[in-house]
C-alpha positions as CSV (number, residue, x, y, z in Angstrom):
1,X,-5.0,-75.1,-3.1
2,X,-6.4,-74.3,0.6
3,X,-6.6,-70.9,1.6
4,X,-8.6,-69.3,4.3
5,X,-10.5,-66.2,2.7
6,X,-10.8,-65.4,-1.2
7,X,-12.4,-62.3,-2.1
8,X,-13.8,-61.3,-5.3
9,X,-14.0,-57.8,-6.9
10,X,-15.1,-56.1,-9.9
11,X,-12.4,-54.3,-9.5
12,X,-8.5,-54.5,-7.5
13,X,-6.7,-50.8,-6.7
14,X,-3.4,-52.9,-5.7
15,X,-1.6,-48.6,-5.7
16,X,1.9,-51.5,-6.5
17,X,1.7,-51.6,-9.6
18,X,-0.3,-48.1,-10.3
19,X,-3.6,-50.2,-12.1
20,X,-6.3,-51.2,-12.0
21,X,-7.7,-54.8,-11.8
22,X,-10.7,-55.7,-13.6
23,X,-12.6,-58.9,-12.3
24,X,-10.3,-59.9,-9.8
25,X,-9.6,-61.7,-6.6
26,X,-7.1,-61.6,-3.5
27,X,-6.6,-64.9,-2.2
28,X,-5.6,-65.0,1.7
29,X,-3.8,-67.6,4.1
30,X,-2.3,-67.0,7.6
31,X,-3.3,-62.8,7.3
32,X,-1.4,-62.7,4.1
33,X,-2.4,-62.2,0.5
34,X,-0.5,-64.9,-1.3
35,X,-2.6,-64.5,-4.8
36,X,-3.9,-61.4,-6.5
37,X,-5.7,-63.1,-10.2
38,X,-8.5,-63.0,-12.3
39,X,-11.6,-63.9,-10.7
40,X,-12.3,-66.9,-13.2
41,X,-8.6,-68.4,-12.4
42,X,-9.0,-68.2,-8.7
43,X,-12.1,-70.1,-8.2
44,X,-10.7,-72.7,-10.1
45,X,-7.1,-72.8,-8.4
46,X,-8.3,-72.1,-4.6
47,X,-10.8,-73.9,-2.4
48,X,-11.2,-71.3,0.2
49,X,-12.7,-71.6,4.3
50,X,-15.0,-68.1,3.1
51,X,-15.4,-66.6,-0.2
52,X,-16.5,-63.3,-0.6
53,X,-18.2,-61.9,-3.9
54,X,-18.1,-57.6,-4.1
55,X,-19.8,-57.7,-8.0
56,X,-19.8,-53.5,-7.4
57,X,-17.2,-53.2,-5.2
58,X,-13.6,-51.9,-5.5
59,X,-11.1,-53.8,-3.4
60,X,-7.8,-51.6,-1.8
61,X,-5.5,-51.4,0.8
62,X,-6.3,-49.6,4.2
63,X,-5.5,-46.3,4.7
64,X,-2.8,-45.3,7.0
65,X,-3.4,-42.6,8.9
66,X,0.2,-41.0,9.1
67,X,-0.6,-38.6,12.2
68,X,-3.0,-38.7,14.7
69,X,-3.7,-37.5,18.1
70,X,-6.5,-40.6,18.9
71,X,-7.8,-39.5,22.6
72,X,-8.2,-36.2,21.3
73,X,-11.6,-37.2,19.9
74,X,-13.5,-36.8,23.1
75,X,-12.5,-33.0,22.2
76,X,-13.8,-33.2,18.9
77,X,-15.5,-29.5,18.7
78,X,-14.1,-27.6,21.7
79,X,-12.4,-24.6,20.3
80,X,-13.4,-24.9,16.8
81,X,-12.5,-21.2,14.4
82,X,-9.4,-20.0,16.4
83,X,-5.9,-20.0,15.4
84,X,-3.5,-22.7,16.8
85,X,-1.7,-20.8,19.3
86,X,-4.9,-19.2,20.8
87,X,-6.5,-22.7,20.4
88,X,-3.9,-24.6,21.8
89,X,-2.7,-22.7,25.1
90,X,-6.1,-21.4,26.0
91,X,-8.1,-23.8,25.1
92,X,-6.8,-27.5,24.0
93,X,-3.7,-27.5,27.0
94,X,-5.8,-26.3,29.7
95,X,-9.1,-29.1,29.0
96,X,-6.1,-31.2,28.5
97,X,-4.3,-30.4,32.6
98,X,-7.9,-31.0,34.0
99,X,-9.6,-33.6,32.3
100,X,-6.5,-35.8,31.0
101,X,-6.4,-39.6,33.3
102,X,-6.1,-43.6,31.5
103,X,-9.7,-43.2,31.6
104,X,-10.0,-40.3,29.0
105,X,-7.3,-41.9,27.0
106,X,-8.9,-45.4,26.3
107,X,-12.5,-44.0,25.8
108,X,-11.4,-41.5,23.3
109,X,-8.8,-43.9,21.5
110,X,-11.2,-46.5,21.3
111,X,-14.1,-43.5,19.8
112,X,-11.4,-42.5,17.4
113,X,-10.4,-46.5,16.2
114,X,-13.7,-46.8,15.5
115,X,-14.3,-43.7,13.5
116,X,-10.8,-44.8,11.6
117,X,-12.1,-48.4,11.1
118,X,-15.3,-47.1,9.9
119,X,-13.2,-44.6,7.6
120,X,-11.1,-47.1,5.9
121,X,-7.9,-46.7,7.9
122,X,-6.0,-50.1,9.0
123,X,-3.0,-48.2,10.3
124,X,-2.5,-45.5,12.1
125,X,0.2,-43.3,13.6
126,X,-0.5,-42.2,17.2
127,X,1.0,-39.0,19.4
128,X,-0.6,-39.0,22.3
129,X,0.4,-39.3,26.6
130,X,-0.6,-42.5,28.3
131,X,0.5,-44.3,25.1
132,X,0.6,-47.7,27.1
133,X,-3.3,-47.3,26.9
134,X,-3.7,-46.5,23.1
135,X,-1.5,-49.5,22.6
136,X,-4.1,-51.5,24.2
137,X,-7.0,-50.3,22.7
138,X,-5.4,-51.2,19.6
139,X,-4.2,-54.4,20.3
140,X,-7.8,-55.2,21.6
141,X,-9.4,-53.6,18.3
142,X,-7.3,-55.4,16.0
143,X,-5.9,-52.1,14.5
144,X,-2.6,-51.5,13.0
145,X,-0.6,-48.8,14.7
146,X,2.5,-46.8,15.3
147,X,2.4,-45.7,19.1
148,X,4.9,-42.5,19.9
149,X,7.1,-42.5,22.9
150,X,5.7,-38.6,23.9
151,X,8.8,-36.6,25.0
152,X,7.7,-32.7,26.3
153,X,9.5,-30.6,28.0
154,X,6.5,-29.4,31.0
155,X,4.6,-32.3,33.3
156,X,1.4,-33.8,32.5
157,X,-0.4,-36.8,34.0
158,X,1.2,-38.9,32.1
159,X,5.2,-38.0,33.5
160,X,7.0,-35.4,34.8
161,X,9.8,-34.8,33.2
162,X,11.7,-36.0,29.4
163,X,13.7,-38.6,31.5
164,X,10.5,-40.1,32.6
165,X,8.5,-39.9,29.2
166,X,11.5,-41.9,28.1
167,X,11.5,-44.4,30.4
168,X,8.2,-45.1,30.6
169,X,7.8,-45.3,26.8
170,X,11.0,-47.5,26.4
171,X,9.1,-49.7,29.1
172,X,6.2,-49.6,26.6
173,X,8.2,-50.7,23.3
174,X,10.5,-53.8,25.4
175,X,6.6,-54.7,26.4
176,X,5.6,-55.1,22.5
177,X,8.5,-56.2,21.1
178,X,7.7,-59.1,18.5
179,X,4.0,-57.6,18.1
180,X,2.3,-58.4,14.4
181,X,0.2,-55.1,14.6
182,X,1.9,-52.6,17.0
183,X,5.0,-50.8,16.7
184,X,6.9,-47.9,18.8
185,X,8.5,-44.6,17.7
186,X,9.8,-41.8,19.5
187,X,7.6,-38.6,19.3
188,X,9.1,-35.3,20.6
189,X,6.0,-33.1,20.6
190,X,8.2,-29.9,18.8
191,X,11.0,-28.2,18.2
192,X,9.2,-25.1,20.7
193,X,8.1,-27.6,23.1
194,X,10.9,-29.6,23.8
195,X,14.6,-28.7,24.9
196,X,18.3,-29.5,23.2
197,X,19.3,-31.8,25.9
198,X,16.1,-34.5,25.4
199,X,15.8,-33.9,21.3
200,X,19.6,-35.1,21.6
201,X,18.7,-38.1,24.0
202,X,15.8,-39.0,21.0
203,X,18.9,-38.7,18.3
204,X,20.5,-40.8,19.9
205,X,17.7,-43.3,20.8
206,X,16.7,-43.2,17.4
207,X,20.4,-44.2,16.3
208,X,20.7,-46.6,18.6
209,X,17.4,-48.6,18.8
210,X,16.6,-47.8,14.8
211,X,13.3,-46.3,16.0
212,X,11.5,-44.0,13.9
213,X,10.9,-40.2,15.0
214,X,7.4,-38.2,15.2
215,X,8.1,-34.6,15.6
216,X,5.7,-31.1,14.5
217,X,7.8,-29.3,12.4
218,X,7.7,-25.6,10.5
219,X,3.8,-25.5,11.3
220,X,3.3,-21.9,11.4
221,X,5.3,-19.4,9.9
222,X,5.4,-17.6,13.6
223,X,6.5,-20.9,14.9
224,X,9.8,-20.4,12.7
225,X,10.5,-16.6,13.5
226,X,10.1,-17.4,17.1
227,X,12.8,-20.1,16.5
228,X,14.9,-17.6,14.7
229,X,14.6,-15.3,17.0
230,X,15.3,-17.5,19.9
231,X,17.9,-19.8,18.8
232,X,19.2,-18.1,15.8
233,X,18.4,-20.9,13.5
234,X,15.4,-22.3,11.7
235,X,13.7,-25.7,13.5
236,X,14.7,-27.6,11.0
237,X,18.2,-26.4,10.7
238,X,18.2,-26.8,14.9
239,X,17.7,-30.9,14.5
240,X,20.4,-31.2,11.8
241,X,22.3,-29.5,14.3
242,X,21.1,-32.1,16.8
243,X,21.1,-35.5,15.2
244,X,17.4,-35.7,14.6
245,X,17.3,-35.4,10.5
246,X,17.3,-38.6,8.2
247,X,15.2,-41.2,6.4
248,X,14.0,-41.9,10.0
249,X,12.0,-38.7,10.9
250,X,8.5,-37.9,10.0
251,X,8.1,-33.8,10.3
252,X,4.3,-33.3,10.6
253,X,2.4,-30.6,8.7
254,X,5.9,-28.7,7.2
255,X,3.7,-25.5,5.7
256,X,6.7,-22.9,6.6
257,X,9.2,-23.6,3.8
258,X,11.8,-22.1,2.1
259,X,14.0,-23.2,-0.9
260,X,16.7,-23.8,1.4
261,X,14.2,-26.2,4.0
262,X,13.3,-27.9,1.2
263,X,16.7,-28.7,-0.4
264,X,17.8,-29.9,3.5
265,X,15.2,-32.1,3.9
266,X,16.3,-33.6,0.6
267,X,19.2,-33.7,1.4
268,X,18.6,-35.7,4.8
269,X,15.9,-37.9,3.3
270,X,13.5,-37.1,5.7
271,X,9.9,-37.6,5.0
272,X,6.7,-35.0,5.8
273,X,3.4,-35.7,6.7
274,X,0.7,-33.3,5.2
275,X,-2.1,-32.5,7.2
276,X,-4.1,-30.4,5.1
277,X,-7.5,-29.9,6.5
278,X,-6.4,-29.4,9.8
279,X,-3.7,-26.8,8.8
280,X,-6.8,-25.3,6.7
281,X,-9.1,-25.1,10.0
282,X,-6.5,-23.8,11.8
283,X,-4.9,-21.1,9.3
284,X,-1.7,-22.9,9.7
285,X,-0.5,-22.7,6.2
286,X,-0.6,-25.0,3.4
287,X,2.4,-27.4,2.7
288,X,4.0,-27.4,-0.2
289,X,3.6,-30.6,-1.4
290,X,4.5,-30.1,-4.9
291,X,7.5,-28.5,-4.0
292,X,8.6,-31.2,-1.8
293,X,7.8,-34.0,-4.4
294,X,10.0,-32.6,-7.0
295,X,12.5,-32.7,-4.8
296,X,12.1,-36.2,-4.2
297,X,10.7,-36.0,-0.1
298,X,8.4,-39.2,0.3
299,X,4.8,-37.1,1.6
300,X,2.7,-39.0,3.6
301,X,-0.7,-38.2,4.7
302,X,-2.4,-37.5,8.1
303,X,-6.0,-36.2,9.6
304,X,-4.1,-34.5,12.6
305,X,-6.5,-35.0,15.6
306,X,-10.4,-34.8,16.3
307,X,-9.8,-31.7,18.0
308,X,-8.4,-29.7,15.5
309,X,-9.9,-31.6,12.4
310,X,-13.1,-33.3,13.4
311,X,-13.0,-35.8,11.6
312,X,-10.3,-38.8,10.8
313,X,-11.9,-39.2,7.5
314,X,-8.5,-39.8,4.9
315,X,-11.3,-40.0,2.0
316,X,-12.0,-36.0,2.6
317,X,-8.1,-35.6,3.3
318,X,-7.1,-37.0,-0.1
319,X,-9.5,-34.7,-1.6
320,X,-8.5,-32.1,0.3
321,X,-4.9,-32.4,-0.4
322,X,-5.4,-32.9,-4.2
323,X,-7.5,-30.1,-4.8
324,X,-5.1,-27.7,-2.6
325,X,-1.8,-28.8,-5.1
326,X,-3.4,-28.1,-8.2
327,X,-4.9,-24.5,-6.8
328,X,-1.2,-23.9,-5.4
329,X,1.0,-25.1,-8.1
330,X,-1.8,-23.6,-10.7
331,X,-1.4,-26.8,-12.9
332,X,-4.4,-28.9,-12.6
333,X,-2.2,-31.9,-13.7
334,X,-0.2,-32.0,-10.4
335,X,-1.5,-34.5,-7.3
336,X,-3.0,-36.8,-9.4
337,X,-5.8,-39.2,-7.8
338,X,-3.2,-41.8,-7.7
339,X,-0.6,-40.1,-6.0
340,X,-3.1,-38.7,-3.5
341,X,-4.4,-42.3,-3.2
342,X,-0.2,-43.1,-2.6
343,X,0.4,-40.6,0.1
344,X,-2.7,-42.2,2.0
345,X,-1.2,-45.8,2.0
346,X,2.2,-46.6,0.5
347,X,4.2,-43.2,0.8
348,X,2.8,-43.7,4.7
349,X,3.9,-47.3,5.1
350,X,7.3,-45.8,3.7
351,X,7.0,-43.4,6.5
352,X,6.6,-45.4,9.5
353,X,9.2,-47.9,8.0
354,X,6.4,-50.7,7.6
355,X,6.3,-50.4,3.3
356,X,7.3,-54.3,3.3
357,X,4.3,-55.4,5.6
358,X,1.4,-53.0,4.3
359,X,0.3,-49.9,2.1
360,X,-0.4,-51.9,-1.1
361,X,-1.5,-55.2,-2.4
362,X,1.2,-57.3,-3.1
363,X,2.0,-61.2,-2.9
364,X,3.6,-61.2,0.6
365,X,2.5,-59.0,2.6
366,X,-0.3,-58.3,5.1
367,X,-4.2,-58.4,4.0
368,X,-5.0,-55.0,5.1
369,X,-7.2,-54.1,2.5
370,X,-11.0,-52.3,2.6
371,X,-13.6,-52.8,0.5
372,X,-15.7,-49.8,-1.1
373,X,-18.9,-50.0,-2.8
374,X,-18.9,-47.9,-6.4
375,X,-22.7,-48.9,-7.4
376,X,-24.2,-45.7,-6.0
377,X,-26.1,-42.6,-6.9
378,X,-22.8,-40.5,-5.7
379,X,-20.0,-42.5,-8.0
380,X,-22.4,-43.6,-10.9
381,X,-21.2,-43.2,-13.5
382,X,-17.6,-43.5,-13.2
383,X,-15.0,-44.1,-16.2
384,X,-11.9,-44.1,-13.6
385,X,-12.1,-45.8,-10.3
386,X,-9.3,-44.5,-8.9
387,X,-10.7,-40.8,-9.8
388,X,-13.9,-41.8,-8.3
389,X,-12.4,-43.2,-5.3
390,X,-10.8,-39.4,-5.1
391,X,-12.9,-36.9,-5.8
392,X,-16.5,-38.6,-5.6
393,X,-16.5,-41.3,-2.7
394,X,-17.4,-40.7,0.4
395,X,-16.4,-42.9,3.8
396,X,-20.0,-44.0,4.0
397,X,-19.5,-46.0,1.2
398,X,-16.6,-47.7,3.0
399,X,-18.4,-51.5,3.7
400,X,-15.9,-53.7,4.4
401,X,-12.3,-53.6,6.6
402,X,-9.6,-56.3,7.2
403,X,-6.1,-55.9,9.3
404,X,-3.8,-59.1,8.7
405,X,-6.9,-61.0,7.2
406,X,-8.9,-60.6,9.9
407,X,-12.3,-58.5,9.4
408,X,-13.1,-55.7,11.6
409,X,-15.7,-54.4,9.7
410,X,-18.6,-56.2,7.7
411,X,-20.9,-54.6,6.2
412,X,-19.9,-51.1,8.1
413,X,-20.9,-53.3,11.2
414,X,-17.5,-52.8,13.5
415,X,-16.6,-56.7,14.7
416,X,-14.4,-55.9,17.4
417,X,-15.5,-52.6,19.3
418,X,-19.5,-52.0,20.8
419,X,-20.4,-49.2,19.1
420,X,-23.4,-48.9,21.8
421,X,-20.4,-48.3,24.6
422,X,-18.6,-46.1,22.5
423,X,-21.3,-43.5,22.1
424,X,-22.5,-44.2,25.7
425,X,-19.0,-43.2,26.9
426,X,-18.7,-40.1,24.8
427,X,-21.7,-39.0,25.4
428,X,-20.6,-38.8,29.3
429,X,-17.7,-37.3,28.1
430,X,-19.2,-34.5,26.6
431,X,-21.8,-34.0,30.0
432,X,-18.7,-34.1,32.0
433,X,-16.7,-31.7,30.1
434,X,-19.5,-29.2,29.4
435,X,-21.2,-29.4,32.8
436,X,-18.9,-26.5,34.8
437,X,-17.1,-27.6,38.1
438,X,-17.2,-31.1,37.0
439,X,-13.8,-32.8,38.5
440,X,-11.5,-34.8,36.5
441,X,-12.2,-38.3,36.1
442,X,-10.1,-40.7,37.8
């Protein structure tokens, strides 16, 4: 039987079923995997276009990157050690008024696609203004992505007011309907930042269109007293009130919890993106992830942006976000490798309501898989892949990436991005921005 790529492995991490493959192979036709067998069987059943042998590699899905701020990497660095308020309203907003054109959004997104790429990440889940532009850049990169539909309540370059975020991001998702790679969701920036009259427009959007919704949520504890204090009810409470809660919203970072939070985003089926390091850096809070799994809340995983992370590395947030749930939850048996390795692909595909395309290998769906080379002096010896992938790997062992079958890195050699221009344009970036008087570019 034809196909067009077959790939060998010493070993398969398919995350559906939780296993591992020994001496296995994918086989792929038309972007899909529509074999996963023993090595031996495959080269004897399939007469492939390219095969490819990894003898010391492990073969898994991509990473999805559940929340991401992409441009922001040209501010990788900026504010770095300062709490989020001081760092975003003195710092982050202000850079953001001066400095914030198309131009600053492509060359950043298309710097941060390529550190994802290079990181293992096939999908990723944007927030960001000018999000006709970061659609592009990953259409053009080949990338999997979730653009939001940015709705805040103040003008930026990008519109001037919720009615025209909304319009010009419904524009956007009537412009990519049908795409194989890109989808659209609406992204209210926060409960603080964003008034009752557009969050209800987004319920009702959401309702209507069956879009998904990108909203911070409960990310600092003075974040939730402010609410209290100004509404007389907690954020989360506040978007029950207004439509917003179900199996449709993602509530980024969530470290602010109560029992009663908890039980209400049960209750609603809503699901939570964790953002450890970034909350670490910023002294945000840690989520309580074990908390929210024994209550059944599907957790996702997400790097945040550049700017408050500095890195989009999911390798380091799996880590991260294991190591944090057994120190918390003081049982070192809770957020096992597996489960961290689920919140970075499947529990994220769940999330952005693409689990039947991607976020595991399975007969069916899409070949977004990475390749990661175990056969060095950091992961030898290993008696667990899976572990190994966890708590010893590091991105730089990352060789190989494919979105819908098609490769986009080889050999950690990007195929679809310059990665020449990319540094040529950041470092501008970083003359521009640190050179004082410089005007905004254009």
């Amino acid at each position: 039987m034809q196909v067009d790529t077959l790939i060998t492995a010493r070993w398969i991490i398919p995350v559906i079923p939780a296993t591992v493959l020994n001496d296995h192979a994918i086989a792929i036709r038309d972007g899909k995997i529509v074999a996963i067998l023993p090595t031996a069987e495959a080269t004897t059943t399939y007469t492939a276009t390219q095969v490819i042998d990894y003898p010391q590699h492990a073969l898994l899905p991509g990473f999805i990157n559940a929340h991401s701020h992409a441009a922001m990497n040209l501010l990788k660095g900026i504010a770095d050690d300062l709490p989020l308020d001081t760092w975003l309203q003195d710092h982050i907003w202000p850079a953001e008024a001066h400095w914030l054109s198309e131009t600053f959004v492509r060359d950043g997104t298309n710097l941060a696609i390529a550190e994802m790429i290079r990181s293992g990440t096939t999908t990723f889940n944007d927030m960001y203004l000018f999000p006709d532009i970061a659609a592009e850049c990953a259409a053009r990169a080949g990338i999997r992505a979730a653009i939001g539909i940015v709705v805040i309540d103040f003008p930026t370059a990008w519109a001037r007011d919720a009615d025209e975020y909304l319009s010009k991001g419904l524009t956007l998702r009537d412009s990519l309907k049908g795409d194989a790679l890109i989808t659209v969701q609406l992204a209210p920036h926060a409960p603080y930042t964003v008034a009752d009259g557009p969050l209800a427009q987004v319920a009702t959007l959401a309702n209507e269109l069956d879009l998904p919704v990108h909203i911070h949520l409960h990310e600092t504890s003075s974040e939730v007293s402010q609410a209290i204090e100004k509404t007389g009810t907690r954020p989360i409470e506040r978007l029950r009130d207004l439509g917003l809660l179900g199996p449709n919203l993602l509530a980024v970072h969530m470290t602010a919890l109560d029992d009663d939070d908890i039980a209400l985003a049960a209750e609603y089926n809503i699901n939570v993106v964790h953002c450890p390091e970034s909350n670490l850096k910023l002294a945000s809070g840690i989520c309580p992830v074990t908390a929210l799994q024994d209550a059944g809340i599907n957790v996702a995983l997400g790097t945040d942006g550049a700017a408050s992370n500095n890195d989009l590395d999911m390798l380091g947030e799996m880590r991260t976000a294991a190591l944090l749930a057994k120190g918390n939850s003081g049982d070192a048996s809770r957020m096992t490798a597996h489960e961290a390795l689920e919140m970075a692909t499947i529990n994220g595909a769940r999330a952005l309501g693409i689990g039947d395309r991607c976020g595991s290998l399975e007969v069916g769906k899409a070949a977004d898989l990475i390749a990661i080379d175990m056969d060095t002096i950091e992961t030898t010896p290993h008696y667990d892949p899976v572990s190994a992938l966890v708590y010893s790997c590091s991105r730089s062992q990352i060789s190989d990436s494919w979105v819908g079958g098609r490769q986009l890195m080889k050999n950690r050699l990007l195929t679809t991005l310059d990665e020449a221009e990319l540094l040529q344009a950041a470092r501008q970036w970083q003359q521009r921005i640190t050179t004082p008087a410089t005007e905004p570019a254009s």
